[in-house]
N, C-alpha and C positions, 0 to 999 in steps of 0.2 A: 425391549429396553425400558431399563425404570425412570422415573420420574428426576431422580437425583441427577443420573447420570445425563438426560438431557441438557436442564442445569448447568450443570458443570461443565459441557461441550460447547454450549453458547457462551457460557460466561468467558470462559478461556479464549473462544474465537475474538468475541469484541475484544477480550482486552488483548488481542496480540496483536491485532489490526490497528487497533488506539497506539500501542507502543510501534508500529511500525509504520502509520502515517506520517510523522513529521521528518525522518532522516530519508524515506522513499522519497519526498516530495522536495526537498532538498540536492536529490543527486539528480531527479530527472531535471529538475527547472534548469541547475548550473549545467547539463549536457543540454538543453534545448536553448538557453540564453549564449553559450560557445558556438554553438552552432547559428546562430544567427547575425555572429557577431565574426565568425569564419567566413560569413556568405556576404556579408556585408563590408568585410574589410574595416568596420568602424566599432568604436563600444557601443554598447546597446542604451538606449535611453530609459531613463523610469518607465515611462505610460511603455513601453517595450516587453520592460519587464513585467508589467504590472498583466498586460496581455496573455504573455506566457503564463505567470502563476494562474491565472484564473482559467487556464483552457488545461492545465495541470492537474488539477484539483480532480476533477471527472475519472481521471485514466488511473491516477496515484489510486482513490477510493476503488475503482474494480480490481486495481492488480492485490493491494493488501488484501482486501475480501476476500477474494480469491486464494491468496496464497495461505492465509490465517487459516480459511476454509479446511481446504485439502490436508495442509500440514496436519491441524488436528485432527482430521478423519484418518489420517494415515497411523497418528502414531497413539490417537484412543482406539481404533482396531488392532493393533497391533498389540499393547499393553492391556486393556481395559474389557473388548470385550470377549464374551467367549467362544470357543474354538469346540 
């Protein structure tokens, strides 16, 4: 593999994971704040929620990595390199 094409595999990785951090961390928080707010029977408090985002943030950043990851390993092998 050339130099460019490195490059170009990282750079697309961050930036998919950058574009996919804020709407991932978004659906997980509002399904772990219902969910706590299901088991509680009550609304959830600020410092509640503020709990949840912050124990969010850890699992949001491995699953975009990860999925940014792979996606592009799949489809720069697939298009990019050679066979």
């Amino acid at each position: 593999m050339n130099l460019g094409f490195l490059v170009w595999f990282w750079a697309t990785t961050v930036l998919l994971a950058a574009l996919l951090y804020r709407p991932v961390k978004r659906v997980i928080r509002a399904g772990r704040v219902r969910t706590l707010e299901r088991k509680a029977k009550r609304a959830a408090t600020d410092e509640e929620q503020r709990t949840i985002e912050k124990k969010t943030v850890p699992l949001v950043v491995v699953l975009v990595v990860t999925f940014a990851f792979l996606f592009n390993r799949v489809l720069m092998a697939r298009y990019f390199l050679e066979k």
